[in-house]
Structures are given as structure tokens and as C-alpha cells.
N, C-alpha and C positions, 0 to 999 in steps of 0.2 A: 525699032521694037517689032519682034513679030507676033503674028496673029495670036497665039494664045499670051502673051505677055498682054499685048492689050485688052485680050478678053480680061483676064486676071485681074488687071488694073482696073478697069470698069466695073467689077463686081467691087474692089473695093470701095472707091466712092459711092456706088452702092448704098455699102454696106454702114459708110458714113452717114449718108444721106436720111438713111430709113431709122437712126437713132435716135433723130427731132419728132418731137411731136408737135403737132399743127397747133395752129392760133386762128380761132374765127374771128371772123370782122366786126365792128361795133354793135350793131343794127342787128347782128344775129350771133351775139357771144353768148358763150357755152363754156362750161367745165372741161377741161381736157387734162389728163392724166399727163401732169410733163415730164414722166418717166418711161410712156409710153413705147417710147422705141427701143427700150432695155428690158421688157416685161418677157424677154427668153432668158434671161440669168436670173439668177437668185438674186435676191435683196440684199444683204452683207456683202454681194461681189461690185454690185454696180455703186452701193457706198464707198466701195474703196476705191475704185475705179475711177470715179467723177472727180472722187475728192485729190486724188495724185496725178490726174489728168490735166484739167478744168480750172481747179481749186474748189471745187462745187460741192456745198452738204448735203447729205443724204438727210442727216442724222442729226438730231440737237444733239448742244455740246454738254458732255458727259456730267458737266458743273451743274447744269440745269438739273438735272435725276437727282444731284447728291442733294439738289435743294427740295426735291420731292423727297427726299428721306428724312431730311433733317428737320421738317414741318413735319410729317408724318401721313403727308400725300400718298408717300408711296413705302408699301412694307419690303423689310428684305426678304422676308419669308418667300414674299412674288417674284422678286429678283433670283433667288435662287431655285424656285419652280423653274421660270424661264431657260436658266443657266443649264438645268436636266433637261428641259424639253429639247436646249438648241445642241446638246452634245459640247457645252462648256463645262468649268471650273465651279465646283458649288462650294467652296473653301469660305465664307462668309468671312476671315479674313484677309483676304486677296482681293474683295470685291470694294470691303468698304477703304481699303491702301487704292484702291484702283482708281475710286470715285474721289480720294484726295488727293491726287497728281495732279498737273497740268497736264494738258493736252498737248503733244507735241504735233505740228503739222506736219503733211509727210511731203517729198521732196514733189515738187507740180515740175510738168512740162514747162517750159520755158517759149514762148515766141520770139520771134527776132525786132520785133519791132520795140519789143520792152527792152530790152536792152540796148537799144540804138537810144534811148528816151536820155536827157540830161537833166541835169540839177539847176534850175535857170532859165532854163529852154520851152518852147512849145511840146508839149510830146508830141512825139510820132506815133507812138502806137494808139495815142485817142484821135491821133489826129486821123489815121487808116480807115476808123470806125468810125467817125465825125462824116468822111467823106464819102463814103459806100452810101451810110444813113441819106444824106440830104440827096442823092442820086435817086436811093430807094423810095423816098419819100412823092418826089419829083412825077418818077415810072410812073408810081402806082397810084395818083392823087385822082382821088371820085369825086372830082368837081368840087372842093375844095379852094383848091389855087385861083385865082382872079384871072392869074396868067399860067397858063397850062404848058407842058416839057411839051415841044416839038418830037414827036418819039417815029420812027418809022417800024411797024409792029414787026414785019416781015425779018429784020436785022437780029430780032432778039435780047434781050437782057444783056449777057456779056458784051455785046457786037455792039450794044446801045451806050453801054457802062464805057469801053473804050474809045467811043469816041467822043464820050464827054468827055473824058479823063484827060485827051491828048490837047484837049480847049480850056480845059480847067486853071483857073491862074491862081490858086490859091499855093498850087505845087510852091510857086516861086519863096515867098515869106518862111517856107518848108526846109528850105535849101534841096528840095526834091525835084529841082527840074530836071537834071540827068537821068529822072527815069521814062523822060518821054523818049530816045530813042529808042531803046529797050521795049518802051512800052508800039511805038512804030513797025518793028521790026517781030512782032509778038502773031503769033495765027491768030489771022480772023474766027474760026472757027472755035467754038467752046470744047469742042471734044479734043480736039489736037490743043489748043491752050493749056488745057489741064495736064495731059502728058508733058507736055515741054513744060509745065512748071514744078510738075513732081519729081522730072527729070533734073534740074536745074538746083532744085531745092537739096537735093541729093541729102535725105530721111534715110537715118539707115533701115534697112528694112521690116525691122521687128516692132519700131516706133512710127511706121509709116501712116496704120490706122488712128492709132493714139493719136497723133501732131494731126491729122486731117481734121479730127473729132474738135480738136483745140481751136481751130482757124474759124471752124464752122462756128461754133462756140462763141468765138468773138463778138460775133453779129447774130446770137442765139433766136434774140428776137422776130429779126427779118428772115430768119432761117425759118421759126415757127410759121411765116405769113407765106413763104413759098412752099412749104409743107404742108398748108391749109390749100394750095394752089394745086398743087399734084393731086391731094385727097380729092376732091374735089373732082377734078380730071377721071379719076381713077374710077370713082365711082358709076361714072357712065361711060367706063368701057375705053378712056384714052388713055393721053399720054401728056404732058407737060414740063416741060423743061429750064423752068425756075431757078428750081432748088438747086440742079445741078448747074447753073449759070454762076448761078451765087459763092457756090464753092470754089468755083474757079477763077470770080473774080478776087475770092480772098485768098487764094494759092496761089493767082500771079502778081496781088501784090508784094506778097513775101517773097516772092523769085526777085520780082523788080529791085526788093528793099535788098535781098542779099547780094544783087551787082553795084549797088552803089554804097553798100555798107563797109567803114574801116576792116583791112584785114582781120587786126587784135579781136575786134567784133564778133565777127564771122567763125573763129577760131574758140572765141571762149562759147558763144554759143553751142559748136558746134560739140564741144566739152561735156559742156552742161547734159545735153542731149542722150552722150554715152555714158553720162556721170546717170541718169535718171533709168538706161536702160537696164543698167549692172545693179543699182541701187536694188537693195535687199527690201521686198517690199512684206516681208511676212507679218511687220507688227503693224504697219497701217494695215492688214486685211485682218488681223488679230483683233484691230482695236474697231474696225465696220463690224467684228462679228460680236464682241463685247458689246455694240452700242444696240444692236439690233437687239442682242437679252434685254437690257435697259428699256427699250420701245416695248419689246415683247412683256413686258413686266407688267409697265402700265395698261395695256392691253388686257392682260390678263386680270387687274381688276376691276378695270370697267367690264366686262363678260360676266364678274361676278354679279356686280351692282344689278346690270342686264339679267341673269338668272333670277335673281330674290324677286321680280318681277313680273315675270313671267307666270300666268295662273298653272297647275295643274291639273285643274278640272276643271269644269265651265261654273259657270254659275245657276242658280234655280232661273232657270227660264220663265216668261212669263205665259199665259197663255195663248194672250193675244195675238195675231202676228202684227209685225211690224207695219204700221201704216206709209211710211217715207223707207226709202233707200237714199243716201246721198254719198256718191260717190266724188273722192276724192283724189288728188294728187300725192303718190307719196314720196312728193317733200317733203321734209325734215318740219317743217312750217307748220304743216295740216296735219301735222299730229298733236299740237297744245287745241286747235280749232276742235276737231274731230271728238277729243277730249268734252271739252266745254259742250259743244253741241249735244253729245248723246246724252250727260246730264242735265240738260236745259230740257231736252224737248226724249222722256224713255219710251214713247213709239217711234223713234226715228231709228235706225241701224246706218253708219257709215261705213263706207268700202274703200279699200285703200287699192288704187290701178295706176302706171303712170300717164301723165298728165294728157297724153295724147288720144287719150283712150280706145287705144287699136288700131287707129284711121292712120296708115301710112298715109297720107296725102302732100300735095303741098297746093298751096290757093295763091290766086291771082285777085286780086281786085281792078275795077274796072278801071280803064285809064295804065296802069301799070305795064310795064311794056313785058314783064318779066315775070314768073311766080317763083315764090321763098317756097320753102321746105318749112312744111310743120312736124314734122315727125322725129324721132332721134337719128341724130349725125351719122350712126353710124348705119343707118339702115336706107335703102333706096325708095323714095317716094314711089307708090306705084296707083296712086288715085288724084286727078287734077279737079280740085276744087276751084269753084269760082264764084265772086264776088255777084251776089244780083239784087237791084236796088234801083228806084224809080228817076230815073236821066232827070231830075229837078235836083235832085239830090246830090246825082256825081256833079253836075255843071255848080252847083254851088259849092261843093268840098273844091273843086277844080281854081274858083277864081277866087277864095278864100285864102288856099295853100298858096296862089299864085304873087297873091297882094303880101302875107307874109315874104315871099320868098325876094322878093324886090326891095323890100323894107330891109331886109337882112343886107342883101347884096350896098343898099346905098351904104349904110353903117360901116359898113368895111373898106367902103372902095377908099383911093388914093385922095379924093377930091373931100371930102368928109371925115379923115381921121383926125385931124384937130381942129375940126371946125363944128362936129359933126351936133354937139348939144346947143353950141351958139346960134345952128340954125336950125335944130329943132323948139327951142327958145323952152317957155313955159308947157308946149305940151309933153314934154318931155318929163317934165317933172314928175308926173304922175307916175310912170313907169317906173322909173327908179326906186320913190317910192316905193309902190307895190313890191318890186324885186327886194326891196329890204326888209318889208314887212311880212313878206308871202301871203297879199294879199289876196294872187292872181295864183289860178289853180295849177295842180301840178305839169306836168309837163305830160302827153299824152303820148300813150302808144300811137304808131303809125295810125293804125284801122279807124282810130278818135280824132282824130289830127284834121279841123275845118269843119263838124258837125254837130251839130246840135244835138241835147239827148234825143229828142222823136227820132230828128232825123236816123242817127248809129240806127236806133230801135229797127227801121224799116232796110237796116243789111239784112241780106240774107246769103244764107253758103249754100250754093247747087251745087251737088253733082253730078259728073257728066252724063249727056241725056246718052251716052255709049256704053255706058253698064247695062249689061240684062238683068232680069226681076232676078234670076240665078244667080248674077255677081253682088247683087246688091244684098241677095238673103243671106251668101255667103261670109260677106261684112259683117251683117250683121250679128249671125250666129258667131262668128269670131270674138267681137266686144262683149255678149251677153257671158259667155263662155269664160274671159278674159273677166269679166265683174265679178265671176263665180254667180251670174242671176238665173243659170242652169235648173238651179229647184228653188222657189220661193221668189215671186214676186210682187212687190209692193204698188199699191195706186199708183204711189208719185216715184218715180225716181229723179234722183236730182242728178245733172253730172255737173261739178263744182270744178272747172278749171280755175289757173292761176295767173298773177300778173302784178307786178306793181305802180307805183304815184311815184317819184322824185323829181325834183327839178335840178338840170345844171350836173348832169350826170351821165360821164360818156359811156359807163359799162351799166345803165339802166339795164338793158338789156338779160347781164348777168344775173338780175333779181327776179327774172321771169322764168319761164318755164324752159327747162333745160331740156325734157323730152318731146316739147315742140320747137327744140333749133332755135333756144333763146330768144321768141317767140310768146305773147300773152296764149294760155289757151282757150281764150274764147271761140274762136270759128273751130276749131277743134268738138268744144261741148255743142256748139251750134249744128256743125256738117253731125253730130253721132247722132244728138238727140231726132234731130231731120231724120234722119234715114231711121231709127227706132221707131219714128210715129207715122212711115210712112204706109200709108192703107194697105199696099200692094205687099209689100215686106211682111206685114202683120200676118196677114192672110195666108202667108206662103209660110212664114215661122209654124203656125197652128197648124195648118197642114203637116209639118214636117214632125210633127206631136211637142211642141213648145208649149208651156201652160202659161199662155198670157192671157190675159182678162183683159177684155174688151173698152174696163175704163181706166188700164194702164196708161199714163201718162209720162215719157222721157221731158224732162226740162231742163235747160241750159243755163249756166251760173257764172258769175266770175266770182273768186277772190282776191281781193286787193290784199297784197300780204306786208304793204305799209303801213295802213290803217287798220284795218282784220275787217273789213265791211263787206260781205258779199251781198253780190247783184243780180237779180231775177234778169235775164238776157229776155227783153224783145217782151212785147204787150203779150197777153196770155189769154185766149178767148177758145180753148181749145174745147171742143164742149163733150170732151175725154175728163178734163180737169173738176177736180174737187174745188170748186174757189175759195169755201170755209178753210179746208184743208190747207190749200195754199197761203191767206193768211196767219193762218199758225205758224205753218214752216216760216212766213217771213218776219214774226215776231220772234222765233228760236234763234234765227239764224243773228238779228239784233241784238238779243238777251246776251248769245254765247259769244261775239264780236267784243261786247263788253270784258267779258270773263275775260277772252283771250287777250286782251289791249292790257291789264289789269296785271297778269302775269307776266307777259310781254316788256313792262315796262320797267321791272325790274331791272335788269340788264341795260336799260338805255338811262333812265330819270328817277333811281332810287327811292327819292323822296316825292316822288306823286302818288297820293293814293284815291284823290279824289277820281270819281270814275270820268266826269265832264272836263275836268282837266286834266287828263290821262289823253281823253279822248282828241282835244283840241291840242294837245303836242304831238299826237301821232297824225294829225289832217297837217300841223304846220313842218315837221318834218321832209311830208312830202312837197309841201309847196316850197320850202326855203332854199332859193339858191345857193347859201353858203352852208348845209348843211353836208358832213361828209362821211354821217351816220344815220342815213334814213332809216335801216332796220339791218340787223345782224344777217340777215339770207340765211344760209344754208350753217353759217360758223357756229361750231360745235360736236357736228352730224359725223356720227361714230358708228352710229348700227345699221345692221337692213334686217327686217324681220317680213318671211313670206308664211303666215302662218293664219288660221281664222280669227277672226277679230276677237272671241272671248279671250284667244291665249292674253291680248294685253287691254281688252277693256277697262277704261276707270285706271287706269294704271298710270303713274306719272313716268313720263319716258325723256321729259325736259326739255321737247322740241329737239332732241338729238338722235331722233331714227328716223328714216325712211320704212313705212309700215306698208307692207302688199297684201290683201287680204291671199289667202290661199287654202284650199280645202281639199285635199288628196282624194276625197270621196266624191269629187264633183269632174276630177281630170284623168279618170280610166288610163286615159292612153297618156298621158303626162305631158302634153303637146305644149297647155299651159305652164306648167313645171320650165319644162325645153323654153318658153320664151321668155320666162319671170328671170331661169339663169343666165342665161344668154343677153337678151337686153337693156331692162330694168337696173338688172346688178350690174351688169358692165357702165351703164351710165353713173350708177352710186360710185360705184370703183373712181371712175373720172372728176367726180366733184369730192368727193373724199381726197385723193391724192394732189388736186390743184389747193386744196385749203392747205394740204399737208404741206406740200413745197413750198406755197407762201409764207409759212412758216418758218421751216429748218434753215432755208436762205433765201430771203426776198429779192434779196440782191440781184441773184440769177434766175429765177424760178418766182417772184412777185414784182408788182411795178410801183413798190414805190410810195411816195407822199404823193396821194391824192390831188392836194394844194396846186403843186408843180408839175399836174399833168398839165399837158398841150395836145390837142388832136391832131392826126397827120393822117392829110390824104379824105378826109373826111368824114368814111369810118372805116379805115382801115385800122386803127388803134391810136396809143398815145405814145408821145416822148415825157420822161420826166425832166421837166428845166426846155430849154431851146436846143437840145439834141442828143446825142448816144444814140446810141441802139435803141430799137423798140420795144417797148415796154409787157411783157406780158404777167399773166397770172392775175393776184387778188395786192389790190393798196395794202399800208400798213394799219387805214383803217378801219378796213373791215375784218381787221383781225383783233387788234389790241383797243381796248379802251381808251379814252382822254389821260388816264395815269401811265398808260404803261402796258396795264397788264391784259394774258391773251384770254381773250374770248374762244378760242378753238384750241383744244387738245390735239397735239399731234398725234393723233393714233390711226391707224391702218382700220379699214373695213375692216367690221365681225358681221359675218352675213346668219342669222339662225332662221335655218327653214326647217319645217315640217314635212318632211316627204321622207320613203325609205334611202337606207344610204345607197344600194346597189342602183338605184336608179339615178343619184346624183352623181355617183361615178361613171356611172355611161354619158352622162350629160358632159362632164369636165370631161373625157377621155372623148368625146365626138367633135368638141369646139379648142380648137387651136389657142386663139385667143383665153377662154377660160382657165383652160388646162396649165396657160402660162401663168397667167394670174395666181392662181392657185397653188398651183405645185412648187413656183418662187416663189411666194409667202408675200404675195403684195397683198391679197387677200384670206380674212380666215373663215373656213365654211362649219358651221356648229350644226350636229343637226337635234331638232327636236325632235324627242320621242314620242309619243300618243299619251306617255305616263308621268309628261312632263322632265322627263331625265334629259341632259344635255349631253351631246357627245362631240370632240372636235376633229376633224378630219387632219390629219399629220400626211397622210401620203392617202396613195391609192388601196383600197380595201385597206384600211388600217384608220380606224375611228376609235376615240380614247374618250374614257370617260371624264367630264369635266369636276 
């Protein structure tokens, strides 16, 4: 092969490679768009695409819409709006014949391993995926395993993979020993493997991307976790070579499979193959772009719903100004809170920012050999916070975590698995107990994990003593800025990060704050408010002509978004502080924790109204190990609104938006605007679309009965049952109820912001990423008027009236 064939070739897997989107680890799970690597095509193309590729749905099936018609869910009047907006069929009788057919599937690529598979037999082609899995599993185990892979790093992934492969005896029960010479005789090296398997595979060449995308596909999962590996890499400037290991072990099994697969085999697949290239595919991309009107449908009446709610004026102001500010996370969550709160307690105003509140950082606690990333995934930490707290404190979190960690290990080892209650005798009983009662408290974020309340109390978040008074006032003119607390500030500000309680729950994590790297935000509110209150900051803000008032006060909060309880962070003796005042605030914040449990409960325990038993199912939810419905998270979350808080005060928005407060009159240069659409929304965009694919097909894109996860690797994710592929996305039960039915709308982000449109077109036309978003219709940008009038953006300069 010469030099530019190989280049050639290289871009293509490439081009494979960068179609997966990443999977973060247990410990730091996050939403991720798992379309993300298709967000340069249009939406109706990568529907059709996946689905005759794959076999993968973009799109619910057409039966489910006809049943939103036939209740009266969904109007056809909406469906044929859609049908003119997407440049379809508005024939209202062709729509409703269309929604009475059956779906015909359209013809999928074919693997070779599914067709070597018998009626009788073991398969091969789960067996391919079976055996990659328990490799990958093996690789990548974070102290997990008892007995750890002997791995030599320097060899690499593939280099690793074949030589377990050629030790593997399981090949034999296979009838797959014949592929060890093959596999003997194969390049050491990952980049010559690959040629020689693509070589060998001999794709013809139209279908060459397509059948890569397939294999990948296969092992989608551990594809997502070496995508998580490259991102990662990439971020600080390397390079990593995983992903591209992985594809090549799944190319050179199917090289391997095709030398020792029956001729007839090899020939009808090979049929199939040119049977799927010639195949006429116009009415599978017919039937993506019909389905997308259908989405688009629904879409368009939630937008409605969203408009009649929206105020178009402010409301009579009051005189006074507002004594509290409390700033909030806008997740979907703290918007029922934010709700309740401002009626509980009308001197207070909430502010909707996300959770990280400006502070790119990532923190180290003492002891830790390593620091996490608090900020959004997709942005580079550029501030190193650190854990500081009185060495009585670490040394007892230290031999606390250590006595657990030994207790665990006996439980599991070889010598204690059926012996293990016999010789814990009666004191064992208690625990079990407790585990079935949820006696024993919920299961703790890391930072809680071995400390007493005083003790947590006496954390503190430094930062680095290598900032100047400059970089520090920089910060923090950035977060004030970012709050919109530019004109108008309050005594007390609150900053109200977020986190949850579960127990016995490996994607806890995912119920936590997505804009602190699935991550609680409390050292987040802890590192702002520190640097807000500090003397030196102060003084250099008013200097710079900032109108702070001297008995300004930043305070740091958490909310527990299991229970709805939030928590005053750390003893409070600031002699800034109002303490009357502060009492108030923590009797509001109680009063509206009520409220919000109350409505909240709806959706989980129908028939509780009482408020003490409301309240003691949302404390035992968190503690219950067999619970696998602690609280709904984010499912439902349909909108993003960046607009000032009168547009939706008092407004019920049904815990289904993401709210940013935003005031055009406070962002001159639109800097804030530039980061609200940039990273904010792109983050919405990410946990919208992971609810969404959980949805359309869990199969490929969700992971699954919760029941029958298994951990792998320790956190690197879960198996459903004792193996496949790795699991990603959202279980089946945080989507659907105990009946059935779904808790989340499959609908696409509607983003409605407040700013002019020439300035959100320069914003989408500056950012690559957005511009895809957008312009392929994974998102829809509305904008609001000053006069209340909605507009939706269709293309570049081209805004229609809603």
C-alpha cells in the first residue's frame, strides 16, 4: 500500500473513531450527547443512517405518535405545521394512512459473525463480544479485581489483547482454535493490523466506512470508554491510542473469522453486503425525515405550552430591594425549589447560573494523590483548588475510610464467601437489618465519606497562594458578572450548589451536578463564596467602581435534590452577616423544601399528601438499598430559558427547564451571552439528548434493568447480567415508571433566549460545535423579544415568527 493510500486509510478510521461519543467513569458520570459524533449531519440523515447501518433508532416508532393522536396528545394541525416547516407532504390524508402502516425495517449491514451463529449452538458473534468484554474489563480494572491482569503498559491495548487471545482456552468449546495461527502470524503492531485486516476483509469500498462504524458498534460501549480516554488525552494537549486499538481488535477478529469461516458463508455474506450497497435506500431516508416531522410536532407543542408562560411584562415591583439573592443551579431540579422559595420567603430573588459558578477549577483533597475536575467536561480546568483542614481531621477520615476499606475487602475475599455471615455471627445481623430497613444513612459523596458533621464543617477550599490580587479579582469580576450581580446587590447572597443521597447506586454520581464533572457542588459554592468574601478581592472590586456594600455577605449551600433539604455549608460567624437575617433565610429555605417534596411526590408516591410522610419517603428513598427510584433527576427536561427572572417568576414550568437568569442590559459586550451559548447550552444539549437516546433505544444508547447491573473495573461502568458489552446511558428506570409508563418526553432542546438575533448568529456562526448543533436541528434556538413575541431561528438570518 503506498503513502497516500495509507494516509487515506488512516483518515478513515479516523473518521470511524470520532463518531463515538465518550462514556465517563462512575465516580465522575455526566450526560453525554451519544450522537455527539454525528452533530455535522443533519438529524433525519443520521436517523437513517444508524438505523440501516447499526440497526439503531434515532426516532420513536411511528405507532407511538399515532397513539399521541389518537388520545389527543398530539394535534394533527401540529403535525402538518411541522410537515411545512421541514419542506414535507401536508396532505392530512397521507399522514394519518402513514401513521396506520407498519413500519417496515430497512435492510442493516450485516457482520460475519451473525451469520456464522447456529440454531443450537453457542453463538459466535456474542461470543466475539463476550470475549473482547471480559479482556476489557480485565485492562482497565481500578482495583476492583482481588487478582489484578498482569498487563505490560508499554505493549499497548491490541499488543495486550493478542496475547491474551493466543492463551485464551475458551477459543477451544468455540471450535475457534484455527484462529490462533492466523492470529500468530498477525503484525504486532496496531497500525499495520488494521491495514492487513481491512485488507483481508476485502469491504468493498463504498461500504468500507459504513461496516467499520458496525464493528465499532459491536462493542459500542467500551468504544464510548476509550473515547472517554482519547477526550481526556486530548484535552491536555496528547494523544492516546485506545480507541484506535479497539477497532482493530474488532477488524482483526472478523479477518480472523473470515479465514476460517465456510466458503457458502463468506459468499452469502459477502452478497448481502453488495445486496445492502445497491439497496434503494430513499424510503428509509423518506421514512427518518417523516419521523423527524412527528418529533418536530411534538416539539412544537411543548414551545406552545412554554410560550403561554412566559410573562410579557414584568410585574409591579416592589419597593424594597431585595434583602437575599440565592443563587442557583439550572438544573431542571431548582426550578420547582427556586419556585417555592421565592414564594415562601418575597424579599428573597433567585438566580439561575450553572452549578459551577464560573470557577473553572478542579480540587485536590488532602491525602489524594490526584485532583478531579469540577468544572464542565467540556472546558479545561485552569484554577487548582485545594482541600485544607486541621491534620486531626485528615488522620481520622484516613483510618476511618481505611477500617471500612478492609472490612469490604474481607467480605469478598475467597476465604469468606460462604462462610462469611457464619463468622460474622450475630453481629452481623444488625447490618442487614439496617440495609433492609434504611436505617443506616444514605451512602455519601466522596468529600463526606469518614467525617463527622463538625468535622466536613472545618473543610476548607484554598486557592492557590499563585494567583495575584489581579487574578483573583479577575475571577471574580467573571462569577459577579456571570450572576448578572453587576447592578443590585443583596446583604446575603446565597450560592446554592447541588448533590444527592442514594444508596447502592453505581451512577449516583449522574444525579449530581453535571456542570461540576458529576461532582456534588459544594467546594464549587465553598472556593466562590471564599474568594467573594475575600478582604483583599473586596477592596480591589470597589476600587474598580463595583457597588458592594461592606456588609455584603457570599454564603455557600448545598442542595440535596433527594430529599429537597438544603444546607447552610460550614459554621457562620462572619461579622459581615446578618444572623436574624440568616435565620430567616434557613426557616424559608425549610418552609419551601416542604413545598417542593409535596409536589415532587407526585411523580414518585401519588397517594402521599401528608407533608411528615412525604418527607420520611424522600429521607428513606435515599437510604434504601433496594430503591431504584430515588428521584426522577433531570427526566423530563425539555427547555433552556436565558432570560431575567420576571420573564418566568411564579410560573409553573414543571421542573422541566433549565432556567439562566440573563439580562442583555447588564452584558454590553455579550461576553456573558458568548458563555451562556457556548457552555451552559451545550451542557443542556448533552443531558437532553442522553435522556433522549435512552429513550428511542435503550438497547444501544441506555443500559438497561438497573436490577442486573454489575460493576466492572470498579468505576469504570456496569455490565447488565455477567457480561456483553458495557453499558451506557440512563437504566430503564429512571426513565419509565413501575407501570410502564415514560417519565421523559423524547423531545429535542428548545433553547428561548433574550438577546438580539444578529448577535446569536455571530455567536452560532463563531462556534463550530454550536453552529452544528443548530444548523442540523439537534437543537432549537427561539429567541425572545423585549415585547414578549417569540421568534424561532430556521437558518442563518432567517427567524420566523412562532
Amino acid at each position: 500500500m503506498n503513502t497516500s493510500n495509507t494516509v487515506n486509510t488512516e483518515q478513515l478510521f479516523d473518521r470511524v473513531m470520532r463518531r463515538i461519543a465518550p462514556v465517563w467513569p462512575l465516580d465522575s458520570f455526566v450526560a453525554v450527547n451519544p450522537y455527539w459524533g454525528f452533530a455535522d449531519q443533519p438529524f433525519s440523515q443520521v436517523a437513517a443512517q444508524l438505523q440501516e447501518t447499526v440497526g439503531e433508532r434515532v426516532l420513536m416508532d411511528r405507532r407511538w405518535y399515532a397513539d399521541l393522536l389518537q388520545t389527543g396528545k398530539l394535534d394533527m394541525a401540529d403535525i402538518l405545521q411541522a410537515a411545512e416547516d421541514l419542506g414535507q407532504s401536508t396532505d392530512e390524508g397521507d399522514w394519518r394512512a402513514y401513521l396506520r402502516e407498519d413500519p417496515e425495517l430497512p435492510m442493516r449491514l450485516p457482520r460475519l459473525p451473525e451469520l456464522m451463529d447456529r440454531r443450537g449452538h453457542a453463538s459466535i458473534s456474542q461470543y466475539v463480544v463476550e470475549q473482547i468484554s471480559h479482556f476489557l474489563a480485565a485492562y482497565y480494572d481500578r482495583g476492583q479485581s482481588l487478582w489484578s491482569f498482569p498487563k505490560d503498559n508499554r505493549l499497548g491495548l491490541y499488543a495486550t489483547w493478542r496475547q491474551y487471545t493466543l492463551t485464551d482456552r475458551s477459543l477451544g468449546p468455540l471450535g475457534l482454535k484455527k484462529i490462533r495461527p492466523g492470529l500468530l502470524a498477525m503484525p504486532a503492531d496496531a497500525a499495520q493490523a488494521r491495514i492487513w485486516a481491512l485488507q483481508h476483509l476485502a469491504i468493498p469500498t463504498t461500504a468500507e466506512e459504513a461496516y467499520l462504524l458496525v464493528l465499532l458498534k459491536s462493542v459500542g460501549g467500551w468504544a464510548s470508554w476509550c473515547r472517554y480516554l482519547l477526550w481526556q488525552a486530548e484535552l491536555q494537549g496528547d494523544q492516546q491510542e485506545d480507541l484506535a486499538d479497539l477497532l482493530t481488535i474488532r477488524m482483526v477478529w472478523e479477518a480472523l473469522l473470515r479465514q476460517v469461516a465456510q466458503p457458502k458463508i463468506i459468499e452469502r455474506w459477502r452478497k448481502q453486503i453488495e445486496g445492502w450497497i445497491v439497496d434503494n435506500k430513499t424510503a428509509d431516508n423518506a421514512n427518518a425525515e417523516r419521523g423527524e416531522v412527528l418529533l418536530r410536532a411534538t416539539e412544537i407543542a411543548y414551545r406552545r405550552q412554554v410560550a403561554t408562560k412566559i410573562r410579557r411584562s414584568p410585574a409591579q415591583k416592589s419597593q424594597s430591594k431585595a434583602q437575599v439573592q440565592a443563587a442557583f443551579c439550572i438544573d431542571v431540579r431548582s426550578e420547582v425549589f427556586r419556585r417555592h422559595l421565592e414564594g415562601v420567603l418575597p424579599s428573597l430573588e433567585t438566580i439561575g447560573f450553572a452549578g459551577f459558578f464560573g470557577v473553572l477549577m478542579d480540587y485536590q483533597r488532602q491525602g489524594d494523590a490526584g485532583a478531579r475536575t469540577q468544572s464542565p467536561v467540556l472546558l479545561n480546568p485552569s484554577v487548582h483548588v485545594q482541600e485544607e483542614a486541621p491534620e486531626a481531621v485528615i488522620q481520622n477520615r484516613f483510618r476511618r475510610l481505611r477500617r471500612g476499606a478492609a472490612w469490604k475487602q474481607f467480605k469478598l475475599s475467597a476465604s469468606s464467601c460462604f462462610s462469611f455471615v457464619e463468622t460474622a455471627g450475630l453481629s452481623y445481623v444488625g447490618k442487614l437489618l439496617a440495609d433492609s430497613l434504611g436505617w443506616h444513612r444514605a451512602s455519601v459523596p466522596p468529600d463526606e465519606a469518614g467525617l463527622n458533621a463538625a468535622e466536613r464543617a472545618s473543610l476548607q477550599c484554598v486557592l492557590p497562594g499563585s494567583l495575584t490580587l489581579q487574578e483573583r479579582t479577575a475571577m471574580a469580576e467573571f462569577i459577579l458578572n456571570g450572576l448578572g450581580l453587576n447592578r443590585g446587590m443583596a446583604p446575603m447572597v446565597l450560592l446554592v450548589g447541588h448533590g444527592s443521597s442514594t444508596t447502592n447506586n453505581p451512577h449516583r454520581a449522574g444525579l449530581d451536578c453535571g456542570a461540576c464533572a458529576g461532582q456534588t457542588g459544594e467546594v464549587n459554592a465553598k472556593a466562590a463564596a471564599r474568594l467573594l468574601n475575600d478582604a483583599g478581592v473586596r477592596e480591589a472590586l470597589v476600587q474598580k467602581g463595583w457597588d458592594i456594600k461592606p456588609d455584603t455577605c457570599f454564603v455557600p449551600a448545598l442542595h440535596d435534590t433527594t430529599t429537597d433539604r438544603v444546607e447552610i455549608l460550614g459554621e457562620w460567624n462572619n461579622p459581615r452577616l446578618d444572623n436574624p437575617l440568616l435565620e430567616e433565610v434557613r426557616e424559608a429555605l425549610a418552609e419551601a423544601a416542604k413545598l417542593t417534596r409535596l409536589e415532587r411526590i407526585l411523580r414518585l408516591e401519588a397517594n402521599l399528601q401528608d407533608q411528615d410522610a412525604v418527607a420520611k419517603n424522600m429521607n428513606f428513598r435515599g437510604r434504601d438499598w433496594s430503591q431504584v427510584r430515588p428521584e426522577w433527576a433531570l427526566a423530563g427536561n425539555a427547555a433552556f430559558i436565558a432570560a431575567p427572572r420576571w420573564r418566568t417568576r411564579e410560573m409553573n414550568l414543571g421542573g422541566r427547564a433549565f432556567l439562566h437568569d440573563y439580562d442583555v442590559a447588564k452584558d454590553p459586550d455579550f461576553a456573558v451571552l458568548t458563555l451562556i451559548m457556548t457552555a451552559p447550552l451545550i451542557v443542556a444539549n448533552w443531558i437532553n439528548m442522553q435522556y433522549y437516546g435512552s429513550i428511542v433505544d435503550n438497547q444501544r444508547q441506555g443500559c438497561g434493568n438497573k436490577v442486573l447491573h454489575n460493576v466492572v473495573g470498579g468505576t469504570i461502568g456496569v455490565l447488565e447480567g455477567n457480561g456483553g458489552d458495557l453499558r451506557i446511558g440512563l437504566s430503564e428506570q429512571s426513565l419509565r415508571d413501575s407501570n410502564g409508563g415514560l417519565q421523559h418526553e423524547p423531545l429535542r432542546l428548545s433553547a428561548f433566549i433574550e438577546a438580539p438575533t444578529e448577535v446569536m448568529d455571530r455567536i452560532i456562526g463563531n462556534s463550530t460545535i454550536l453552529g452544528q448543533l443548530v444548523d442540523n436541528r439537534w437543537l432549537t434556538i427561539v429567541q425572545i423579544v423585549p415585547d414578549g413575541s417569540l421568534f424561532e431561528r430556521r437558518a442563518k438570518n432567517q427567524w420566523v415568527l412562532m
